[in-house]
N, CA, C and O atoms as a Maestro MAE file, in Angstrom:
{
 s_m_m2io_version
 :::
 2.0.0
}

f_m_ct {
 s_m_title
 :::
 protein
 m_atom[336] {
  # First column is atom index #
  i_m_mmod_type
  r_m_x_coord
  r_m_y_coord
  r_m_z_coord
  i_m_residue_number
  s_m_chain_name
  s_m_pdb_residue_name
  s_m_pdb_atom_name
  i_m_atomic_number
  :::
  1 25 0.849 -1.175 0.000 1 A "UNK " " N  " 7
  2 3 0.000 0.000 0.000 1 A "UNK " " CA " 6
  3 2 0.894 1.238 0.000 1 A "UNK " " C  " 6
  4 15 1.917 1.366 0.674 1 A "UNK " " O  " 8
  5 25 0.394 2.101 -0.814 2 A "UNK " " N  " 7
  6 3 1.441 3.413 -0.821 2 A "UNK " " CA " 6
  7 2 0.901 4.543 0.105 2 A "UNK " " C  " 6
  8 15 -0.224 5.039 0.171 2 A "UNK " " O  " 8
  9 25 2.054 4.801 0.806 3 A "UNK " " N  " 7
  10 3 2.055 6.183 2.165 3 A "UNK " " CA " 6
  11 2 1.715 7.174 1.640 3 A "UNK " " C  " 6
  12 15 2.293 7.260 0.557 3 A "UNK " " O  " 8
  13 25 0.940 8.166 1.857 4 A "UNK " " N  " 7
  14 3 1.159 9.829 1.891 4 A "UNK " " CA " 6
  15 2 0.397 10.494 2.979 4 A "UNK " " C  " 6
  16 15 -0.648 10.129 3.518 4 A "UNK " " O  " 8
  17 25 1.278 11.754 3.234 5 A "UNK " " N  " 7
  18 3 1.037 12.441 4.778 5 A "UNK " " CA " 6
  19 2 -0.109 13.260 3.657 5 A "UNK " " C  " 6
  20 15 -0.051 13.365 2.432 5 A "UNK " " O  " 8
  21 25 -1.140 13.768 4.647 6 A "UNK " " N  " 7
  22 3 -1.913 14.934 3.875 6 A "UNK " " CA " 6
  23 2 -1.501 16.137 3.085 6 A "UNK " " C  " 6
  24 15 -2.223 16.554 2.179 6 A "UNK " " O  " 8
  25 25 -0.211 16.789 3.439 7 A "UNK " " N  " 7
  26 3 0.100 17.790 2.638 7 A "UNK " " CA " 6
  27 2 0.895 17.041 1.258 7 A "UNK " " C  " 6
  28 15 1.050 17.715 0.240 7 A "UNK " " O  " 8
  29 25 1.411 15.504 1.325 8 A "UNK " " N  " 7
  30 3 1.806 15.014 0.196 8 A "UNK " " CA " 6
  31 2 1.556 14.756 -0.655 8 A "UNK " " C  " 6
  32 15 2.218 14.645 -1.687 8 A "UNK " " O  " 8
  33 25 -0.600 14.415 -0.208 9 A "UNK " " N  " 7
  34 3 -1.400 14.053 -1.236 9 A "UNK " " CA " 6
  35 2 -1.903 15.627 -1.816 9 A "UNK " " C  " 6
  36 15 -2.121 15.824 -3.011 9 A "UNK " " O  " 8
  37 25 -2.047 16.726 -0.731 10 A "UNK " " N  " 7
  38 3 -2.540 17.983 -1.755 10 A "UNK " " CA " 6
  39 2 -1.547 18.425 -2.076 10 A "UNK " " C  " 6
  40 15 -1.758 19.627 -2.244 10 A "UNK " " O  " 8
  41 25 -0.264 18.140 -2.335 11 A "UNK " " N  " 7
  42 3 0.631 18.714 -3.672 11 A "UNK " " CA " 6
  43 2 0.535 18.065 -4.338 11 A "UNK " " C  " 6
  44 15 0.554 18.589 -5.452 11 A "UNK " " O  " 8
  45 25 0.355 16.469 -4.373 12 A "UNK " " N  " 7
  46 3 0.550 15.982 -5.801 12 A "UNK " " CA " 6
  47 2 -0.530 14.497 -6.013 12 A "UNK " " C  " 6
  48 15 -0.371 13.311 -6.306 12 A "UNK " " O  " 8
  49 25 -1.703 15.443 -5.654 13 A "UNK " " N  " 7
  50 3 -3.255 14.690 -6.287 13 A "UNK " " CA " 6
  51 2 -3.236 13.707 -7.576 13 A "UNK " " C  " 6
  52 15 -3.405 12.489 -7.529 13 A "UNK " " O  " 8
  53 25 -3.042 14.333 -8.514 14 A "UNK " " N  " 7
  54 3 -3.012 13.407 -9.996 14 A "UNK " " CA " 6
  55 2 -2.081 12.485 -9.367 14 A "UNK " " C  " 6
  56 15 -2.595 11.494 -9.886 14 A "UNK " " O  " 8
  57 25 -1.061 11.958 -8.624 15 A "UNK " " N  " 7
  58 3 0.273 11.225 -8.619 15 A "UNK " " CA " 6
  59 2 -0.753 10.477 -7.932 15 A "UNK " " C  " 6
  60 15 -1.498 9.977 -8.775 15 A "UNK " " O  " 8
  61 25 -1.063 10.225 -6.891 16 A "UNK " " N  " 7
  62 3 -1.994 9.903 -5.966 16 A "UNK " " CA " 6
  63 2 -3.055 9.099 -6.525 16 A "UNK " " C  " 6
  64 15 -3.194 7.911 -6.237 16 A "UNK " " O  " 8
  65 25 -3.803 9.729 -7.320 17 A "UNK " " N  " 7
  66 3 -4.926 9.024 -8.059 17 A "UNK " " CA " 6
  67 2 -4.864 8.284 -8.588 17 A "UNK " " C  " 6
  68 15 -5.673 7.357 -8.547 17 A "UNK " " O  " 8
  69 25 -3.422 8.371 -9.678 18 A "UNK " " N  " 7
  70 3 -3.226 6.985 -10.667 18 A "UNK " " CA " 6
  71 2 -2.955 6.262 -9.933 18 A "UNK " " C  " 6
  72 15 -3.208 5.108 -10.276 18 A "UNK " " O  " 8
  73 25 -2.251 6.450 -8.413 19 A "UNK " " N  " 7
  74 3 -1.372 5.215 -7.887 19 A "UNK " " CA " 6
  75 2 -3.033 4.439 -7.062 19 A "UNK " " C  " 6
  76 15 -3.218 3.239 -6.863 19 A "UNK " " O  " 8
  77 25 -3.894 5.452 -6.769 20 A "UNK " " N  " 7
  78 3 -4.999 4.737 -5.961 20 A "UNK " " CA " 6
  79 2 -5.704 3.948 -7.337 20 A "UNK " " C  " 6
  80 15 -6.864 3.540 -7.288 20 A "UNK " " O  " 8
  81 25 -5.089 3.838 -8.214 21 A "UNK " " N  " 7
  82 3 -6.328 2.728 -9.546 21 A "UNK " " CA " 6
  83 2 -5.569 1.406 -9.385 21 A "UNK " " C  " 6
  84 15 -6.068 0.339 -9.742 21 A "UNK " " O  " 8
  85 25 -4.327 1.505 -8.828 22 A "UNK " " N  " 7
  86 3 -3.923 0.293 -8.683 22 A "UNK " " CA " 6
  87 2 -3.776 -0.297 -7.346 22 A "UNK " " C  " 6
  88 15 -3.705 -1.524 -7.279 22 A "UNK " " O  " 8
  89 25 -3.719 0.409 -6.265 23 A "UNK " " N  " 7
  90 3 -3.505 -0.173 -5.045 23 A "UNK " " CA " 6
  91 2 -3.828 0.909 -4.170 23 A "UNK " " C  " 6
  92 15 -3.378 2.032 -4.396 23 A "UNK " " O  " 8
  93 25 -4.664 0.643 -3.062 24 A "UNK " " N  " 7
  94 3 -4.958 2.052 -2.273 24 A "UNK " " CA " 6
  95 2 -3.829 2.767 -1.890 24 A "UNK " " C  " 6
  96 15 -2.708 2.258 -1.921 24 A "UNK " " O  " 8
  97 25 -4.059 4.021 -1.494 25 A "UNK " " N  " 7
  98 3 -3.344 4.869 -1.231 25 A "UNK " " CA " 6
  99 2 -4.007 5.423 0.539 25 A "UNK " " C  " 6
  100 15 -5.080 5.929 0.867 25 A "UNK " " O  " 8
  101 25 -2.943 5.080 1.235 26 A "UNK " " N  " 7
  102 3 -3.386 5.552 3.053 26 A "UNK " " CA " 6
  103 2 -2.401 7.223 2.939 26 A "UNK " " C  " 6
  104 15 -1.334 7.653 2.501 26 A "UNK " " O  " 8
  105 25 -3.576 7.664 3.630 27 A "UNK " " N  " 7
  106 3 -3.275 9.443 4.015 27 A "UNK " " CA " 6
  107 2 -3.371 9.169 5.507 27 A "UNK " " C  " 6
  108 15 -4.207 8.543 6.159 27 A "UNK " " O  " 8
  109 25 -2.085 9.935 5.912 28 A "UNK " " N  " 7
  110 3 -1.857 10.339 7.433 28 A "UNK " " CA " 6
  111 2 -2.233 11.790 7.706 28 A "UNK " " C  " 6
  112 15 -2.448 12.840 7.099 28 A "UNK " " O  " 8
  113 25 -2.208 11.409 8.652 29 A "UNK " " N  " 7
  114 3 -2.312 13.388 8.870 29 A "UNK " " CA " 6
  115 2 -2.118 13.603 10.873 29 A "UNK " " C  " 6
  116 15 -2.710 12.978 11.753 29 A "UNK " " O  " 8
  117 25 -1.408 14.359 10.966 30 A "UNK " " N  " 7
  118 3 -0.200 13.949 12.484 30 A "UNK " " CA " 6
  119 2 0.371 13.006 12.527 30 A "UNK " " C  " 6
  120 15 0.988 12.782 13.568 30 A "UNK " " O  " 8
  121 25 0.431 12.026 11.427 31 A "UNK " " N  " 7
  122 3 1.300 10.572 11.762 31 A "UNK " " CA " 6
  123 2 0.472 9.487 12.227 31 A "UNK " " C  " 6
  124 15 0.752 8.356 12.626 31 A "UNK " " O  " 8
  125 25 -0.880 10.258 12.043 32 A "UNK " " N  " 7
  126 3 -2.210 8.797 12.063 32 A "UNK " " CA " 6
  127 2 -3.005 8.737 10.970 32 A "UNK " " C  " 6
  128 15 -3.657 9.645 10.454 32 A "UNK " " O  " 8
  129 25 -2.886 7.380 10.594 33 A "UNK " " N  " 7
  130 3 -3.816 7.248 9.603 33 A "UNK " " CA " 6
  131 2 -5.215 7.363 9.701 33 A "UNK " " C  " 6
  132 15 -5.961 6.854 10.537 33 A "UNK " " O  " 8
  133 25 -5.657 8.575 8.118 34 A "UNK " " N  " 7
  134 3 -6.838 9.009 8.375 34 A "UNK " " CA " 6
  135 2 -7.632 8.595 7.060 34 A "UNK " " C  " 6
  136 15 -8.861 8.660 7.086 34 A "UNK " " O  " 8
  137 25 -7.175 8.301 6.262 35 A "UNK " " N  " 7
  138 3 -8.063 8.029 4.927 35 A "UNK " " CA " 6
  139 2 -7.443 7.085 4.213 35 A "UNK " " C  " 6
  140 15 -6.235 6.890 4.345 35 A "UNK " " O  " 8
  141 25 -8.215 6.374 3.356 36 A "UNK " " N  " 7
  142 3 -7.522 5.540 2.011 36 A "UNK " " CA " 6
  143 2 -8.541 5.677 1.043 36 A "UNK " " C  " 6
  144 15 -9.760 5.518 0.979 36 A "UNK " " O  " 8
  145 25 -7.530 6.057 0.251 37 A "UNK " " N  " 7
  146 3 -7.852 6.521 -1.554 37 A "UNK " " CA " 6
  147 2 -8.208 5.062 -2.390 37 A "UNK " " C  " 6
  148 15 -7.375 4.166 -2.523 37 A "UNK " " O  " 8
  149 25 -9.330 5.014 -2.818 38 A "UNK " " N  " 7
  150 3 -8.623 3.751 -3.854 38 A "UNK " " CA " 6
  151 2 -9.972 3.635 -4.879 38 A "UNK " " C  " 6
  152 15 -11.090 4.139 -4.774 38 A "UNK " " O  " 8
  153 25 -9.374 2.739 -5.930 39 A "UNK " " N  " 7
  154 3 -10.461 3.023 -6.806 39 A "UNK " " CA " 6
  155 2 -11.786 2.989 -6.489 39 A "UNK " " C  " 6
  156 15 -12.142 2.884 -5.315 39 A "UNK " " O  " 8
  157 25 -12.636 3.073 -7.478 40 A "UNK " " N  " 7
  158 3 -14.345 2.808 -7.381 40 A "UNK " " CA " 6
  159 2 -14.393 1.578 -7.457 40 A "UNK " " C  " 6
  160 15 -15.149 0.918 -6.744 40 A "UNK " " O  " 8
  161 25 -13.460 0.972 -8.483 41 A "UNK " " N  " 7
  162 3 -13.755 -0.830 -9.007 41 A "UNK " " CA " 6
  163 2 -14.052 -1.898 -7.525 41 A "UNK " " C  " 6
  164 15 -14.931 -2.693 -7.194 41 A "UNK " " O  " 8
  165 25 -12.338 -1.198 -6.712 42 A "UNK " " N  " 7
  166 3 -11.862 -1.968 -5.279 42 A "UNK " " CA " 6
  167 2 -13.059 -1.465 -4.303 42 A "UNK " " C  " 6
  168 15 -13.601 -2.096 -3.396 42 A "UNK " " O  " 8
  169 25 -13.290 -0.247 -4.719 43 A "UNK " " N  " 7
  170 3 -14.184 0.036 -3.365 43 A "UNK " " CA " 6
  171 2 -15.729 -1.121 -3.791 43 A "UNK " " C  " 6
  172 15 -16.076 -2.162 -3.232 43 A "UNK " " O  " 8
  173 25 -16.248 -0.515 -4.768 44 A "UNK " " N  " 7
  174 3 -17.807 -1.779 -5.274 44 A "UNK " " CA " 6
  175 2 -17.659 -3.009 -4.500 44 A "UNK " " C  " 6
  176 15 -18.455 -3.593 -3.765 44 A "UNK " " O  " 8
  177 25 -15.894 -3.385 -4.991 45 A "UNK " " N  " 7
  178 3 -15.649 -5.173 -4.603 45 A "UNK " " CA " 6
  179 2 -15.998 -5.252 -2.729 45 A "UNK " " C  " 6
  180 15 -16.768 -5.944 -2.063 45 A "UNK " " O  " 8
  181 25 -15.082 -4.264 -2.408 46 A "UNK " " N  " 7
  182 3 -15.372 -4.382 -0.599 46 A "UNK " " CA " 6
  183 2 -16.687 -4.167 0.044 46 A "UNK " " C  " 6
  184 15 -16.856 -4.772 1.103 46 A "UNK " " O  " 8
  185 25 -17.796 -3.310 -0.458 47 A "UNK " " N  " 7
  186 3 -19.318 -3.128 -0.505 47 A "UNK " " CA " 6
  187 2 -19.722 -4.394 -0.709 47 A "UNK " " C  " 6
  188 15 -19.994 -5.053 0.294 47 A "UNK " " O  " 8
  189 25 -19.879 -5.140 -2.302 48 A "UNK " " N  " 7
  190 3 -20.182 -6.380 -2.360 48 A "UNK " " CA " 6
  191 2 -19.732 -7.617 -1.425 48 A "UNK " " C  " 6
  192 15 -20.403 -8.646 -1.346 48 A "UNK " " O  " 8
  193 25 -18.748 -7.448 -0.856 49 A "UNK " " N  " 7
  194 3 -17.872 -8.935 0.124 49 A "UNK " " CA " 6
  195 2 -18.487 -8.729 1.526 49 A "UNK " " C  " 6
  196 15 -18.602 -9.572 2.416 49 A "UNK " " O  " 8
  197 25 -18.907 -7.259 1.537 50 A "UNK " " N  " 7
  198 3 -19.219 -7.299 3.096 50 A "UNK " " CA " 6
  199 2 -20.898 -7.626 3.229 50 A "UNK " " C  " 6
  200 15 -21.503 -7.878 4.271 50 A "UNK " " O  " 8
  201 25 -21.454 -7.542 1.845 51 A "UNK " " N  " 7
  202 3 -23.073 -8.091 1.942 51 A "UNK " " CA " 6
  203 2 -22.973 -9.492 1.816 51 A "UNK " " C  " 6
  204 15 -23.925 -10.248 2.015 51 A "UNK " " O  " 8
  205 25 -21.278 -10.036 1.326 52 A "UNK " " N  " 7
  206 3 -21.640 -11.599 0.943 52 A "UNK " " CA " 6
  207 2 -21.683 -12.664 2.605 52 A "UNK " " C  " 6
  208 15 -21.993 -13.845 2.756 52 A "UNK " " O  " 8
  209 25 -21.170 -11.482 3.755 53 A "UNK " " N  " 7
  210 3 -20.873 -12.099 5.106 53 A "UNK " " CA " 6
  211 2 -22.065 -12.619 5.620 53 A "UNK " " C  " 6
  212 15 -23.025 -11.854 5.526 53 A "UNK " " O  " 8
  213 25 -22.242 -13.549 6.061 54 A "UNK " " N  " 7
  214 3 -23.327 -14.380 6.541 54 A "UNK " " CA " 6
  215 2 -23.337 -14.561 7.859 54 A "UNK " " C  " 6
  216 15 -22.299 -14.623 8.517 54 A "UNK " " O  " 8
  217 25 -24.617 -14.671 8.399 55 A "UNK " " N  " 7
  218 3 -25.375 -14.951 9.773 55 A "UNK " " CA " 6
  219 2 -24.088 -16.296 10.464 55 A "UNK " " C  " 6
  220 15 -23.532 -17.221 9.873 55 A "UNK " " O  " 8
  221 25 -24.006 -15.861 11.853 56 A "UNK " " N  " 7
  222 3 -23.534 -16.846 12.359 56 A "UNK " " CA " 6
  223 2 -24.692 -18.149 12.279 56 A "UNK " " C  " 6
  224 15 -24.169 -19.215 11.956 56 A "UNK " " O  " 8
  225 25 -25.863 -18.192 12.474 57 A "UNK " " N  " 7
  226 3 -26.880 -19.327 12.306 57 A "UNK " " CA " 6
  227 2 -26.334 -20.116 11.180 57 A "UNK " " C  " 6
  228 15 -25.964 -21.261 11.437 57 A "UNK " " O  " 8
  229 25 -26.203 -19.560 9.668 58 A "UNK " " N  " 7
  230 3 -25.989 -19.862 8.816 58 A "UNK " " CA " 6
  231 2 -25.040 -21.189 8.729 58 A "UNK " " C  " 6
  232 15 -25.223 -22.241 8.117 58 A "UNK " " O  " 8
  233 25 -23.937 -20.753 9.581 59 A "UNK " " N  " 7
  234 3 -22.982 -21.464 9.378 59 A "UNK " " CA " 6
  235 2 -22.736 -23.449 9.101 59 A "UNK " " C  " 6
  236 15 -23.785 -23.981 9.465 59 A "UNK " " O  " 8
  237 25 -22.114 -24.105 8.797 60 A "UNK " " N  " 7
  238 3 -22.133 -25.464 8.528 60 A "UNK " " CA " 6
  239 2 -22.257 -26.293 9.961 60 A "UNK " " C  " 6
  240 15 -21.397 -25.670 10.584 60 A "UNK " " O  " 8
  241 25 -22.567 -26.912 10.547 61 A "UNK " " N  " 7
  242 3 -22.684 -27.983 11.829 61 A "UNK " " CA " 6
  243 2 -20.710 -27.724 11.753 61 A "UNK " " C  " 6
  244 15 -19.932 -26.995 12.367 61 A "UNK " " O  " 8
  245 25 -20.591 -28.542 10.892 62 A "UNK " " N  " 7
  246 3 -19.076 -28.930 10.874 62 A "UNK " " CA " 6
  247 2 -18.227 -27.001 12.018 62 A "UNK " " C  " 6
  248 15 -17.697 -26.821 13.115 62 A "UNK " " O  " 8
  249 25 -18.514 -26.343 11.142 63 A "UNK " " N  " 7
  250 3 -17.466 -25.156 11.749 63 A "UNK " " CA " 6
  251 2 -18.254 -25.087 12.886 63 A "UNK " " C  " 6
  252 15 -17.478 -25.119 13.841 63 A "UNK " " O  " 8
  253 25 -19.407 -25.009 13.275 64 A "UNK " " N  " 7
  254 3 -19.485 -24.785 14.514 64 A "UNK " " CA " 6
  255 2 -19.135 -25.948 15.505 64 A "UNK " " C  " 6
  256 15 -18.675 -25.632 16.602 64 A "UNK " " O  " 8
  257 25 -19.291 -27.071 15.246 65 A "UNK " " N  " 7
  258 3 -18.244 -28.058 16.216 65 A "UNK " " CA " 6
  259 2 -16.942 -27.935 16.292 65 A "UNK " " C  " 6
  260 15 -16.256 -28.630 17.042 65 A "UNK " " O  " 8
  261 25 -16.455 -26.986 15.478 66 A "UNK " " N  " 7
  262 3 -15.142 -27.074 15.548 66 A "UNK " " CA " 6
  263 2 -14.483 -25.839 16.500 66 A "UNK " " C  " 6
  264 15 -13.509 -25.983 17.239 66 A "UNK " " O  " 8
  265 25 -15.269 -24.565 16.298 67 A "UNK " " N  " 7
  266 3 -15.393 -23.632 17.084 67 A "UNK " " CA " 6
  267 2 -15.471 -23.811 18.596 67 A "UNK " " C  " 6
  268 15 -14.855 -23.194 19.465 67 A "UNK " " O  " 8
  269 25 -16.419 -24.853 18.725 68 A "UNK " " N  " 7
  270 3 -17.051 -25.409 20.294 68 A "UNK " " CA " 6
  271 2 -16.017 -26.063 20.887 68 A "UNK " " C  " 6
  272 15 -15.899 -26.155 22.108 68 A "UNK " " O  " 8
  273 25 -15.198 -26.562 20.024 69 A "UNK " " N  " 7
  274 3 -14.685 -27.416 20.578 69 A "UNK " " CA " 6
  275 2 -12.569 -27.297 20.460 69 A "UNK " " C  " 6
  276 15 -11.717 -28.110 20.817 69 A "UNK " " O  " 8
  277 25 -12.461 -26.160 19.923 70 A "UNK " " N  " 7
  278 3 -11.525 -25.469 19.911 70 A "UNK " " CA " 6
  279 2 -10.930 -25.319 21.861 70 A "UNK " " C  " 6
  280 15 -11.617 -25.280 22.882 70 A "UNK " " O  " 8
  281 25 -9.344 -25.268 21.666 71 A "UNK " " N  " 7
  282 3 -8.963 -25.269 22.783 71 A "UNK " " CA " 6
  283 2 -8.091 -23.736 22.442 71 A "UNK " " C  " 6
  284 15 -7.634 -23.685 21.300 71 A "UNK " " O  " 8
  285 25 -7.874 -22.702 23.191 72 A "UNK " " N  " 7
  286 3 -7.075 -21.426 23.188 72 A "UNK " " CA " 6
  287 2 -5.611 -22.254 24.025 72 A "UNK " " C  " 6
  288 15 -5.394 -23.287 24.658 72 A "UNK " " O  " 8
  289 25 -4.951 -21.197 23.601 73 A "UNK " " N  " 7
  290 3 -3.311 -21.453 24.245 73 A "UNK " " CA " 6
  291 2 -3.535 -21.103 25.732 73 A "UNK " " C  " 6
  292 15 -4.658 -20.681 26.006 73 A "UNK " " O  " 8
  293 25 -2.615 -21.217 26.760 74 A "UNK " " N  " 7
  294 3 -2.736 -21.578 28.269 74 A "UNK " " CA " 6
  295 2 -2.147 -20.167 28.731 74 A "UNK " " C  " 6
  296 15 -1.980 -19.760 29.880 74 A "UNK " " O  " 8
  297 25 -1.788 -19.322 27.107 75 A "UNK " " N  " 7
  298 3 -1.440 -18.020 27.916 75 A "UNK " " CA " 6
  299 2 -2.215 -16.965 27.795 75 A "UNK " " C  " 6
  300 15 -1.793 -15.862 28.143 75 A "UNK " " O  " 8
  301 25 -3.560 -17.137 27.249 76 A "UNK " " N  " 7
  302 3 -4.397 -16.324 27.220 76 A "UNK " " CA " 6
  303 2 -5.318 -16.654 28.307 76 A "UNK " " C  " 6
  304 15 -5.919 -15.632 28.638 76 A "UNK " " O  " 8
  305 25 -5.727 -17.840 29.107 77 A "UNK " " N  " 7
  306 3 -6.161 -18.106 29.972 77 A "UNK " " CA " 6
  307 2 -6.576 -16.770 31.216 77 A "UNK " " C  " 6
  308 15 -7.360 -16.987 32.141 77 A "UNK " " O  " 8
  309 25 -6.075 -15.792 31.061 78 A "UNK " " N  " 7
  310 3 -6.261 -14.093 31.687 78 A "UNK " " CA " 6
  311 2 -7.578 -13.755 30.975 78 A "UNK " " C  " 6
  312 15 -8.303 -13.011 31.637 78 A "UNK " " O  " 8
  313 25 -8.135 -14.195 29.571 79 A "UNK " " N  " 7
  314 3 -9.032 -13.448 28.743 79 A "UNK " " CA " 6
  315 2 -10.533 -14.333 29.382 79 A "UNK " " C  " 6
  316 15 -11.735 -14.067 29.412 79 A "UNK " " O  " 8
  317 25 -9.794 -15.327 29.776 80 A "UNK " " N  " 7
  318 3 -11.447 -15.777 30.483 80 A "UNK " " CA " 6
  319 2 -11.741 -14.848 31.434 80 A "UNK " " C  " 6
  320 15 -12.959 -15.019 31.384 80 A "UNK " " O  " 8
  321 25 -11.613 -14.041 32.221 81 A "UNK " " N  " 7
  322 3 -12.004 -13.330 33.305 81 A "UNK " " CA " 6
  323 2 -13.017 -12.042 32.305 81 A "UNK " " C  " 6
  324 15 -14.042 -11.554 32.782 81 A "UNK " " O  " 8
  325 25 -12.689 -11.807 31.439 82 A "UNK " " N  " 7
  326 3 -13.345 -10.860 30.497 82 A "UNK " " CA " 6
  327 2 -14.668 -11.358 30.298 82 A "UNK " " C  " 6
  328 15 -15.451 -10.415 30.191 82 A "UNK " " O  " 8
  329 25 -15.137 -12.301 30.221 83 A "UNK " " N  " 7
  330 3 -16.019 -13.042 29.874 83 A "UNK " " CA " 6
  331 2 -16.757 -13.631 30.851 83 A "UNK " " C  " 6
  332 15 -17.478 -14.553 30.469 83 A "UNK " " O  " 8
  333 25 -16.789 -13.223 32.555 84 A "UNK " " N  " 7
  334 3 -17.943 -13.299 33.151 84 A "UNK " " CA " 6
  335 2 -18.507 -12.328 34.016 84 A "UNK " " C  " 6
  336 15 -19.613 -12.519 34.520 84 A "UNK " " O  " 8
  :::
 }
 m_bond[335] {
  # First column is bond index #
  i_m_from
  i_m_to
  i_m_order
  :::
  1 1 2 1
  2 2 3 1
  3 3 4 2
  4 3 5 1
  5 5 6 1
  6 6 7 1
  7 7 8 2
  8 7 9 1
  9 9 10 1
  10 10 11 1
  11 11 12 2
  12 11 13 1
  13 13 14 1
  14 14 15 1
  15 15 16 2
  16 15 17 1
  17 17 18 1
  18 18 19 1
  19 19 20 2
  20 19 21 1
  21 21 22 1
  22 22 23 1
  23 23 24 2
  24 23 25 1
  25 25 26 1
  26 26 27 1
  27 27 28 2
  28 27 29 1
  29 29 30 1
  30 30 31 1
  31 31 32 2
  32 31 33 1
  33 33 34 1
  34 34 35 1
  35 35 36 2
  36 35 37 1
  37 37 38 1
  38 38 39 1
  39 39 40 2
  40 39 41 1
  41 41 42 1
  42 42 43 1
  43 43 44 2
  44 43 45 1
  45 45 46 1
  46 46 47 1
  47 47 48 2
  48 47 49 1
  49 49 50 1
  50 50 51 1
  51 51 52 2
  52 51 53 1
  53 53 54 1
  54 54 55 1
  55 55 56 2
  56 55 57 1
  57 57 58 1
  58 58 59 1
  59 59 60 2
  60 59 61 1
  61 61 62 1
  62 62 63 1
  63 63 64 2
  64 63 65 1
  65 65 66 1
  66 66 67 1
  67 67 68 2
  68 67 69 1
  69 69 70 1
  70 70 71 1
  71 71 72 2
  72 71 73 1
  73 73 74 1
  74 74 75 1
  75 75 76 2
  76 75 77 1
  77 77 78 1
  78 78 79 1
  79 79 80 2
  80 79 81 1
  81 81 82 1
  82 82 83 1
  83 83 84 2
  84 83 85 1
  85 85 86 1
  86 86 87 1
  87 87 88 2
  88 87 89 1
  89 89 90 1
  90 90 91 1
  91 91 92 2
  92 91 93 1
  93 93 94 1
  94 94 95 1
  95 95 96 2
  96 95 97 1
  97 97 98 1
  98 98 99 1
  99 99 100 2
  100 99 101 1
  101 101 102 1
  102 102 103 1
  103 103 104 2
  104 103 105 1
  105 105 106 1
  106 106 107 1
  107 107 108 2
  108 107 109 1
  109 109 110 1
  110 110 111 1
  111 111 112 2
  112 111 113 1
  113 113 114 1
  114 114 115 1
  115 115 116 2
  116 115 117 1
  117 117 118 1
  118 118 119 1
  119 119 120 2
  120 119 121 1
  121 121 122 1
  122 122 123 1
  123 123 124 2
  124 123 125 1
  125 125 126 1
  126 126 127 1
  127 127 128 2
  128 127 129 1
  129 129 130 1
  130 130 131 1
  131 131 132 2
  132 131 133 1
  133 133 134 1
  134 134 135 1
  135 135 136 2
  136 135 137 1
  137 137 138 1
  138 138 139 1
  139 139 140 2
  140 139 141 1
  141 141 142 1
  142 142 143 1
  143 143 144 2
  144 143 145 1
  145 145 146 1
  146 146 147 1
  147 147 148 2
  148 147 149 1
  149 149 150 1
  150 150 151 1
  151 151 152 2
  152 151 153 1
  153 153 154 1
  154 154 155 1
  155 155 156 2
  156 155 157 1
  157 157 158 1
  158 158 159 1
  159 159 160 2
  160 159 161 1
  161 161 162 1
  162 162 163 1
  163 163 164 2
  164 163 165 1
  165 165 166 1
  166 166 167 1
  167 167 168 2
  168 167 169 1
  169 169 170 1
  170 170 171 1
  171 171 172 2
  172 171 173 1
  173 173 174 1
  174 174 175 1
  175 175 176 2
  176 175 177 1
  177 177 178 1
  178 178 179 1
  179 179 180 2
  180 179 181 1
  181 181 182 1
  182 182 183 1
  183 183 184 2
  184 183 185 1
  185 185 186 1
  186 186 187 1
  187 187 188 2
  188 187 189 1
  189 189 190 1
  190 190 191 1
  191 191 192 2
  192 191 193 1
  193 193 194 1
  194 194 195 1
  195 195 196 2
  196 195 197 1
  197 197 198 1
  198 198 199 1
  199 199 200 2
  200 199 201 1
  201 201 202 1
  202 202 203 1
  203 203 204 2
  204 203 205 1
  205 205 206 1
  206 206 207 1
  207 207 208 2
  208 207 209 1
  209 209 210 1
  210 210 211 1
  211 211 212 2
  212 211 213 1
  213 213 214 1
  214 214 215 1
  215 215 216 2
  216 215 217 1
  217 217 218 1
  218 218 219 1
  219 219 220 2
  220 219 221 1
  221 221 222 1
  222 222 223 1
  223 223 224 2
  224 223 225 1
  225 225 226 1
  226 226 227 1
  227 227 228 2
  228 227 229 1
  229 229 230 1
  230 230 231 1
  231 231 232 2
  232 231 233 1
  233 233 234 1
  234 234 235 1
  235 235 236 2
  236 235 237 1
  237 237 238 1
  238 238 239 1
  239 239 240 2
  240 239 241 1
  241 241 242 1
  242 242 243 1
  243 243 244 2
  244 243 245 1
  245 245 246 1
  246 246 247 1
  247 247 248 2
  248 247 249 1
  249 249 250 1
  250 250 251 1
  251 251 252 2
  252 251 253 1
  253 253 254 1
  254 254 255 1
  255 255 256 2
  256 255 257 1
  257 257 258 1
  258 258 259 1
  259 259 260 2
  260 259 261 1
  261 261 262 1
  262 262 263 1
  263 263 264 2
  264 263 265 1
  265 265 266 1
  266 266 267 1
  267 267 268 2
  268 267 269 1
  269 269 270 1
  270 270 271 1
  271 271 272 2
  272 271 273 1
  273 273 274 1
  274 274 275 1
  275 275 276 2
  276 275 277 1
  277 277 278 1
  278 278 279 1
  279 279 280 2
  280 279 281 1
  281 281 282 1
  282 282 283 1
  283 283 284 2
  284 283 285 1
  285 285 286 1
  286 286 287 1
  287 287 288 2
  288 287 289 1
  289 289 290 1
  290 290 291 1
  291 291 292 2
  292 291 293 1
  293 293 294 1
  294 294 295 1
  295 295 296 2
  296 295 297 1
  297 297 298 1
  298 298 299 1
  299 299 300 2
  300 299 301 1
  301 301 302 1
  302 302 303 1
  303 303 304 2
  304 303 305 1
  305 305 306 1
  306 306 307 1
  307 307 308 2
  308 307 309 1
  309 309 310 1
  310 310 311 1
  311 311 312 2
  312 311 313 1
  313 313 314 1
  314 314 315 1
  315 315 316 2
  316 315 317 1
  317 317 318 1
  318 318 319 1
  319 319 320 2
  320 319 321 1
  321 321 322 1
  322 322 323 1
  323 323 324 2
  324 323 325 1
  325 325 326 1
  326 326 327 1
  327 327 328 2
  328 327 329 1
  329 329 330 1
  330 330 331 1
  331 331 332 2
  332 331 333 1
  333 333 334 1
  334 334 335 1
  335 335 336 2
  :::
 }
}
């Protein structure tokens, strides 16, 4: 992904634009990222993928036994306390 601070992208917009048709472009501004540029094509695709996300109900028997039955590592064992 290509960098630019905000005053990098308003000097040199056109540079910016062509580079956002091929790969987004992230704008900082104080050294935090505040925006990404990127085409219309990429943006449609990320709109469409996020309507294709489905209901946890949905899901197959199979992944949810597997979920259930999943064991976490013994060093997160701290994150159960979050959870009652």
């Amino acid at each position: 992904m290509t960098h630019a601070t905000a005053q990098q992208f308003q000097r040199n917009f056109g540079e910016y634009q062509h580079q956002a048709r091929r790969e987004p472009v992230e704008i900082t501004r104080h050294g935090r990222r505040e925006l990404v540029l990127m085409s219309a094509e990429r943006y449609d695709w990320l709109l469409a993928a996020a309507k294709r996300s489905h209901a946890v109900e949905d899901l197959p028997d199979t992944i949810i036994e597997a979920v259930r039955s999943a064991k976490m590592d013994k060093r997160h064992n701290h994150l159960d306390k979050l959870m009652k």
